[in-house]
C-alpha positions as CSV (number, residue, x, y, z in Angstrom):
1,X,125.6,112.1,107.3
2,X,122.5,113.6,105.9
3,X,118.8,112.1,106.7
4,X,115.6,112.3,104.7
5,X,112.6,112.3,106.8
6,X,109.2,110.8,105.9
7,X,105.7,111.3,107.8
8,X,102.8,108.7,107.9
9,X,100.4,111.7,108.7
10,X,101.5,112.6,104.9
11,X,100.6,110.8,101.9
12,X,102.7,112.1,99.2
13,X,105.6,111.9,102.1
14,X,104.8,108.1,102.1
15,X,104.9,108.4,98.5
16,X,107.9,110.0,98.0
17,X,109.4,107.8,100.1
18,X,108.0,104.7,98.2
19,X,109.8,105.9,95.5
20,X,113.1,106.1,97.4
21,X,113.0,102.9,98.1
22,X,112.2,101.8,95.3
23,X,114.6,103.6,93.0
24,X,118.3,103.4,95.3
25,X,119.6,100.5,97.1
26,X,118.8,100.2,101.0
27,X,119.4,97.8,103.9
28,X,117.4,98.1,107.1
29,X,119.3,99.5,109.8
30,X,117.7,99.6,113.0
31,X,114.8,101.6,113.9
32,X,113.5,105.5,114.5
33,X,110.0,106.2,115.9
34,X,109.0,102.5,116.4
35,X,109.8,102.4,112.5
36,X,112.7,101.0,109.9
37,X,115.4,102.8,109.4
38,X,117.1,102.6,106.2
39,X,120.5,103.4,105.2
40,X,122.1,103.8,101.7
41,X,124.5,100.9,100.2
42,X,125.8,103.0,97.7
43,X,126.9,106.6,96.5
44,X,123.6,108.5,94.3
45,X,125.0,112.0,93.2
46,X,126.7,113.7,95.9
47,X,124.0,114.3,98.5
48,X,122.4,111.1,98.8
49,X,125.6,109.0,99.3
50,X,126.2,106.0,100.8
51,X,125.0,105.9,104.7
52,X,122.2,108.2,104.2
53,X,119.5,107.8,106.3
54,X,115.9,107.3,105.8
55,X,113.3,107.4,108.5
56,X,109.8,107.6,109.3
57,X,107.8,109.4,111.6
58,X,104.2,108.9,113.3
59,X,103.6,112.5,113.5
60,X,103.1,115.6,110.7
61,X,107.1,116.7,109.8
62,X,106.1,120.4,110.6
63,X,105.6,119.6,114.2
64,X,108.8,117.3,114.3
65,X,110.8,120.0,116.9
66,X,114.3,118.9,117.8
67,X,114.1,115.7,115.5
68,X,117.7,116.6,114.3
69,X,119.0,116.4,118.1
70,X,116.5,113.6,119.0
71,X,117.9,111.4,116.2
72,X,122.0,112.0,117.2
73,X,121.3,111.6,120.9
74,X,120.0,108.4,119.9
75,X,122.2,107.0,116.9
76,X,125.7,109.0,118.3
77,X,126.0,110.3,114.4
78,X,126.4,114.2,112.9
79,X,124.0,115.2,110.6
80,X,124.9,117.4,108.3
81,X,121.8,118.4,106.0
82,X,118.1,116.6,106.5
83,X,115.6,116.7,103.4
84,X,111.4,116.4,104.6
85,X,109.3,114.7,102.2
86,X,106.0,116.7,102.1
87,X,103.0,117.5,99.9
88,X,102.2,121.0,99.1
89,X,98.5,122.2,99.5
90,X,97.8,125.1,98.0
91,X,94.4,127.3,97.2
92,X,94.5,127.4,93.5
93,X,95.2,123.4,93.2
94,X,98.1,124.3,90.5
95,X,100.3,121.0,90.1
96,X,104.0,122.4,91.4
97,X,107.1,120.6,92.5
98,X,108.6,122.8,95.1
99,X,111.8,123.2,97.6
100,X,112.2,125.4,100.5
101,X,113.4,126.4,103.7
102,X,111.9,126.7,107.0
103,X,111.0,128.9,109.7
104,X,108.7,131.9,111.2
105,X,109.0,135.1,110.7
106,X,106.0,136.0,113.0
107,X,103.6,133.7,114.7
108,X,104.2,129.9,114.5
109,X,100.9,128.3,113.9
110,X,102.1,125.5,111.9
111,X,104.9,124.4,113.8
112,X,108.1,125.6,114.8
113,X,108.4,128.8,117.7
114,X,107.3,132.3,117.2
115,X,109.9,134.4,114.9
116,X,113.1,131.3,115.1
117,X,114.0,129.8,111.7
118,X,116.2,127.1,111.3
119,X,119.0,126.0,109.6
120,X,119.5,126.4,105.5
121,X,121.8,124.8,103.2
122,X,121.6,127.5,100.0
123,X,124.3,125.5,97.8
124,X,122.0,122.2,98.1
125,X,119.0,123.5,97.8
126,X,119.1,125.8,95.2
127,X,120.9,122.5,93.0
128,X,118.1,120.5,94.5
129,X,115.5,122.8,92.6
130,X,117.7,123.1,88.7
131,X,117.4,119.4,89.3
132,X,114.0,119.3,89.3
133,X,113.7,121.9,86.6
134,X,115.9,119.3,84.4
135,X,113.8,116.7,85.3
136,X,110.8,118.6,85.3
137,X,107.2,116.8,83.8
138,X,104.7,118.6,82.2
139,X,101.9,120.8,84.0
140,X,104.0,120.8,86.9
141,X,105.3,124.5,87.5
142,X,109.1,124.4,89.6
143,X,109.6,126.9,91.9
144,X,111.0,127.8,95.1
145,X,108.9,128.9,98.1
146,X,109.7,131.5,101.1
147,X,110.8,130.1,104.1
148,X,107.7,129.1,106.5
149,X,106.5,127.1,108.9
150,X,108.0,124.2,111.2
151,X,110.0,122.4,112.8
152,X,112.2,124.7,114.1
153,X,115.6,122.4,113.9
154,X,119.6,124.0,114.0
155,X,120.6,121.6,110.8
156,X,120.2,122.8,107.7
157,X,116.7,121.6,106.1
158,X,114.6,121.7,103.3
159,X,111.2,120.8,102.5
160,X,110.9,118.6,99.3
161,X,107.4,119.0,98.0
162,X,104.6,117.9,95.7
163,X,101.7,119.6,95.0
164,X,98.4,121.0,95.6
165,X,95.8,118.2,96.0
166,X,95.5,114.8,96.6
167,X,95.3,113.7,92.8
168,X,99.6,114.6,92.8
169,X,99.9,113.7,96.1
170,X,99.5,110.4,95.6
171,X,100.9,110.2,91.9
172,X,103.8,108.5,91.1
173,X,105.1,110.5,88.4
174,X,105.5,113.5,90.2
175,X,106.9,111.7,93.4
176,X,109.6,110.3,91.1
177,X,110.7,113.2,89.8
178,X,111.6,114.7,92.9
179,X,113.1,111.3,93.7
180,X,115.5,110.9,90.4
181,X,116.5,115.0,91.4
182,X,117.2,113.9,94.9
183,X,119.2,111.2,94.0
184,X,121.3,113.2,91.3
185,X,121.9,116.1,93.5
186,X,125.1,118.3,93.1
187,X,125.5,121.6,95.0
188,X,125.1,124.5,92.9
189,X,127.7,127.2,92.6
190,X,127.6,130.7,93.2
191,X,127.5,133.2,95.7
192,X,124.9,133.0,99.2
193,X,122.0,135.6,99.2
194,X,118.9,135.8,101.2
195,X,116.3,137.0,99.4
196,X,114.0,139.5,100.4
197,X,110.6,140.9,99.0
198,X,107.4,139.6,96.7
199,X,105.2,136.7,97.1
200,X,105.2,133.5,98.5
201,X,106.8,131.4,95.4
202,X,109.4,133.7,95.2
203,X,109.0,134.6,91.1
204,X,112.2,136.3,91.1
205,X,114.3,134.5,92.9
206,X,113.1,130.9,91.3
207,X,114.0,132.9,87.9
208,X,117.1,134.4,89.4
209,X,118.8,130.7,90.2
210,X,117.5,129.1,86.3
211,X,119.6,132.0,84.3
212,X,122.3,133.0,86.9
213,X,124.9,131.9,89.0
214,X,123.4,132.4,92.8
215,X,122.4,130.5,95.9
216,X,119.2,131.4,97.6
217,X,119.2,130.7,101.6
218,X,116.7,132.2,103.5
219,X,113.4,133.9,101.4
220,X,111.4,136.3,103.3
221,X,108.4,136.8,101.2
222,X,106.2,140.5,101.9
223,X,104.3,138.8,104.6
224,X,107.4,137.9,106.2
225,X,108.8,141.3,105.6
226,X,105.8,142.9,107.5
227,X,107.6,142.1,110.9
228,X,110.6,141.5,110.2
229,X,113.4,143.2,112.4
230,X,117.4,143.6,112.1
231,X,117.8,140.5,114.5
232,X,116.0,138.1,112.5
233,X,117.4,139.6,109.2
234,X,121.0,139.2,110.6
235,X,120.1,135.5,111.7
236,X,119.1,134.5,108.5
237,X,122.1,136.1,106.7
238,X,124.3,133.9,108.9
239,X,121.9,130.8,108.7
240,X,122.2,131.2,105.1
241,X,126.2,131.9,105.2
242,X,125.0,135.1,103.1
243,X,127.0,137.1,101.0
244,X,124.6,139.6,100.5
245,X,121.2,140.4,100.2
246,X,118.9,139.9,96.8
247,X,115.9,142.1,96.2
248,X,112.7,141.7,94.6
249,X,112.6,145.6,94.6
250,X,109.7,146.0,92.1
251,X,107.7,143.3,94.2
252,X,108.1,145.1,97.6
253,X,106.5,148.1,99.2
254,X,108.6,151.2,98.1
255,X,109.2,152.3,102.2
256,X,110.0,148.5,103.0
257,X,113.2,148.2,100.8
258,X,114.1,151.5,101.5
259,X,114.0,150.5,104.9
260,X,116.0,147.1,104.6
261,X,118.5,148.4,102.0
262,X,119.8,151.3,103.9
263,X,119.9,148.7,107.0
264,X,122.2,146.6,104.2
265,X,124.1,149.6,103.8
266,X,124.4,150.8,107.3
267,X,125.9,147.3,108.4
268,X,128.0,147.0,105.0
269,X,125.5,144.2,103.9
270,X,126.3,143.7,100.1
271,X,123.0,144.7,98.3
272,X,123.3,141.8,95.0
273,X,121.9,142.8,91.4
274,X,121.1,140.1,88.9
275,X,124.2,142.2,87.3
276,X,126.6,140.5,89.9
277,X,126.0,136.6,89.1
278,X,127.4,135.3,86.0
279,X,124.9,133.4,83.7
280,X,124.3,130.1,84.4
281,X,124.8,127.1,82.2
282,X,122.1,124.5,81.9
């Protein structure tokens, strides 16, 4: 069973999941947080079939630690995969329609525990985002993001976002983008790699998934690669169910890869080139 999480400290999370409601079929069952729980009547896709759960949450989803355990204890049901509904804030305001995983690589000051990162799902996520590419609206740039912040959780999650301000936050055309792409999601296909290197929207790796045939897990962006060690780098790898390792070489520090690709070689980590994937078909 997978469950999509919405937070009332959030408003494009309350619009997002407006828009859920609005565009699949629901009946109320029971309650989560004081709040409605909904589940799905019917199949959408093949991630959002029928018994999917939707709930809402008093508190910001980067702080909602344990919610995957918290919610079986109480409902005696698996999850398999849980999707946050979340804006995206970001500095230069840019409208973007972003998915990612979670986690720290260092300090944990929005959520989740010092250098822990939580379970990924690569095949649904990386079809989650060439969903929203195909369903893309204009202004809006698609792209992945490194992993980051909270809650720290052992399912596999993703962050489902809309950003940067307010203004798309609370739009609706935006919101049901994600939404349509949500409820169309396939897995993609291709081989697991945690990426490693360049900035924090991940250029190379969003352009790596459009034109090839490759899941991304884990993304450690140069930040993230600034303290990373071979213990985190090997959880990820297995959090992701990795096949290798991807590169951004040209957007790293010379010494770093070096570093990190004789570690892949050492421990007979396959080192991916965009030469290795086959080209995708959109």
């Amino acid at each position: 069973m997978n469950l999509i999480v919405s937070s009332e400290a959030d408003t494009a999370s309350i619009n997002l999941r407006d828009r859920l409601l609005e565009m699949a079929e629901w009946e109320e069952d029971g309650s989560f947080d004081n709040r409605p729980m909904w589940s799905l009547t019917k199949d959408y896709g093949e991630f959002c079939v029928k018994g999917t759960r939707l709930i809402t949450i008093e508190k910001l989803h980067i702080y909602a630690e344990e919610i995957d355990k918290d919610w079986e204890k109480k409902n005696k049901n698996e999850i398999h995969n849980i999707v946050f509904l979340s804006r995206h804030k970001a500095a230069s305001g840019r409208p973007s329609l972003t998915v990612h995983p979670i986690g720290n690589w260092g300090s944990a000051e929005y959520g989740g525990k010092e250098a822990e990162i939580s379970g990924v799902a690569p095949e649904w996520m990386t079809g989650l985002l060439l969903k929203i590419k195909e369903n893309r609206i204009p202004r809006y740039d698609v792209c992945f993001e490194a992993t980051h912040h909270g809650p720290l959780l052992e399912k596999p999650t993703m962050f489902l976002e809309i950003g940067s301000s307010e203004s798309e936050w609370e739009n609706y055309e935006p919101a049901k983008a994600l939404i349509k792409s949500l409820l169309q999601l396939e897995p993609a296909i291709g081989p697991n790699v945690v990426g490693i290197g360049g900035g924090h929207y991940t250029p190379r790796f969003t352009e790596a998934v459009f034109s090839h045939e490759v899941c991304f897990g884990h993304m450690i962006a140069n930040y993230g690669v600034a303290v990373l060690n071979s213990n985190l780098i090997e959880k990820a790898i297995n959090l992701s169910r990795a096949e290798g390792i991807y590169f951004h070489r040209k957007g790293m520090k010379k010494s770093e890869y070096r570093k990190w690709k004789n570690w892949a070689e050492e421990k007979g980590v396959k080192v991916y080139n965009q030469k290795d994937y086959e080209k995708r078909n959109l």
